[in-house]
C-alpha positions in Angstrom: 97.8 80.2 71.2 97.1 82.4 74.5 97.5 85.9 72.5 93.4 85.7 71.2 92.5 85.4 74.8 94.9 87.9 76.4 93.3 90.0 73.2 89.9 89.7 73.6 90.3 89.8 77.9 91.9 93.7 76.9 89.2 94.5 74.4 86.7 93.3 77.2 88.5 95.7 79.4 88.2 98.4 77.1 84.6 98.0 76.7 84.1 97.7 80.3 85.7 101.3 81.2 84.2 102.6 78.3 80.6 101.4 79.6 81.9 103.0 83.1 82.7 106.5 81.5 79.2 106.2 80.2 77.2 105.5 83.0 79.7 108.1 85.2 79.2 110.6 82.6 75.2 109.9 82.1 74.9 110.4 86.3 77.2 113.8 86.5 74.2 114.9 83.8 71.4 114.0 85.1 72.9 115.6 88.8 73.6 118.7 86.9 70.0 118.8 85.4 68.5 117.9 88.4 70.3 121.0 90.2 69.7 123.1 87.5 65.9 122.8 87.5 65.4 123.0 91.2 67.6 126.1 90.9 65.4 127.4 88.8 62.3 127.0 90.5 63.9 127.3 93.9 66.2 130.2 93.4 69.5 130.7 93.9 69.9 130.3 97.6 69.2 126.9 96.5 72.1 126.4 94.7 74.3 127.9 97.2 73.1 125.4 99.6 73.6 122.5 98.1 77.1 123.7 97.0 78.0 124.1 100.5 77.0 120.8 101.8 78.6 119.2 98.9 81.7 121.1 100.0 81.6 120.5 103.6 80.9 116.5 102.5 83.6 116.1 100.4 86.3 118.0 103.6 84.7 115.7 105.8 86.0 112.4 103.7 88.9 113.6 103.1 89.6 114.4 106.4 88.4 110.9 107.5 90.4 109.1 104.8 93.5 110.6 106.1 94.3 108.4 108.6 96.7 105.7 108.5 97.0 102.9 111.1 98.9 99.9 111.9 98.0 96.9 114.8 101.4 95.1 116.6 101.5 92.4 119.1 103.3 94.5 121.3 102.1 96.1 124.7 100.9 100.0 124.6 103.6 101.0 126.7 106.1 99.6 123.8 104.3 101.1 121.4 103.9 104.4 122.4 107.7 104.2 123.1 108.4 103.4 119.2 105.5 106.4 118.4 107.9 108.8 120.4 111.2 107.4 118.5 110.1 107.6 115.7 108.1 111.2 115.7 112.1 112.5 116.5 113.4 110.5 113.5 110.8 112.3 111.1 111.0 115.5 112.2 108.3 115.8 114.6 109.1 118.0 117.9 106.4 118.2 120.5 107.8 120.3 123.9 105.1 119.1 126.4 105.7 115.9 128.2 103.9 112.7 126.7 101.8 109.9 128.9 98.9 107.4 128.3 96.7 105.8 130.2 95.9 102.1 130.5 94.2 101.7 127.4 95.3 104.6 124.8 96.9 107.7 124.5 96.8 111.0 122.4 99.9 113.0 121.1 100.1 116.3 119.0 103.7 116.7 117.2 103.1 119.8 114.8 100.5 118.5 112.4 100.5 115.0 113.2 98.5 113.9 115.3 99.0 110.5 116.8 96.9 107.6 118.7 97.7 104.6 120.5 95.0 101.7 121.2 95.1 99.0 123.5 92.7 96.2 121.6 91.7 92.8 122.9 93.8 90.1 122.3 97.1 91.5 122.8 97.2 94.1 119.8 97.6 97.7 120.0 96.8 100.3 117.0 98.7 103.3 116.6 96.4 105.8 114.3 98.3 108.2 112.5 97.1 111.5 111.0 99.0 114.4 109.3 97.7 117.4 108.6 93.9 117.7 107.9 93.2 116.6 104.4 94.5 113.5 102.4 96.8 114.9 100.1 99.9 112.8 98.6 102.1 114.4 100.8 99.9 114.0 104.5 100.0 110.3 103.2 103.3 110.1 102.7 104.7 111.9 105.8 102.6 109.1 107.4 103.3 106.1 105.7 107.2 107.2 106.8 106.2 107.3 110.0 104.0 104.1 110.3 107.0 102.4 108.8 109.1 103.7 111.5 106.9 102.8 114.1 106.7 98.7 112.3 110.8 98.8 112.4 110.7 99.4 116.1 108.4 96.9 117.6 109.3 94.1 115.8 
């Protein structure tokens, strides 16, 4: 007797992306319109603008969404002690000698690029980043390396 519902909640579903596509498709239009007729009157150099700082907007997100983080009850100094592990187990050599401060500390392996935090309340984030854009395999690489980090400080 559940089948109709489970029916109709997937034909609702259906309708809803459809009415998504339509509004997503409707916007990318009227964007490209828009463009287009201040092109026009504008010129060219107008276009070329706006095509840079939708370039440089869209390297700056991805840049900022490639970051992966994870907060332990453990002190910094145990931590950055599981970072340093667990940048060898991955692959990660750095040659200079590694240190942080009382509150955080910085480290450069290759193309990762990792942070430890000291928060309130007894946590401390590590921030992870590999390489500069989120791509499947920066994510990856990093989710590997956050999980090492998780297997040592608990």
């Amino acid at each position: 007797m559940n089948r109709p519902y489970i029916k109709a909640a997937v034909a609702d579903h259906g309708d809803l992306a459809h009415h998504e596509l339509w509004i997503s498709r409707t916007l990318w239009l009227a964007g490209a319109t828009i463009v287009f007729v201040a092109a026009s009157v504008l010129g060219v150099g107008f276009l070329a603008a706006v095509a840079i700082v939708a370039f440089g907007a869209v390297a700056v997100k991805t840049y900022i969404d490639n970051e992966s983080h994870l907060d332990v009850r453990a002190s910094i100094d145990d931590a950055w002690d599981a970072v340093i592990d667990s940048l060898g187990e991955n692959g990660f050599a750095f040659g200079e000698p590694t240190w942080h401060g009382a509150t955080e500390g910085r480290l450069l392996a290759g193309d990762a690029r990792v942070v430890v935090e000291k928060h309130p309340g007894g946590t401390t984030r590590v921030r992870v980043r590999i390489g500069l854009f989120d791509r499947a395999d920066n994510r990856r690489r990093a989710g590997l390396l956050i999980e090492s980090v998780r297997r040592r400080v608990r």
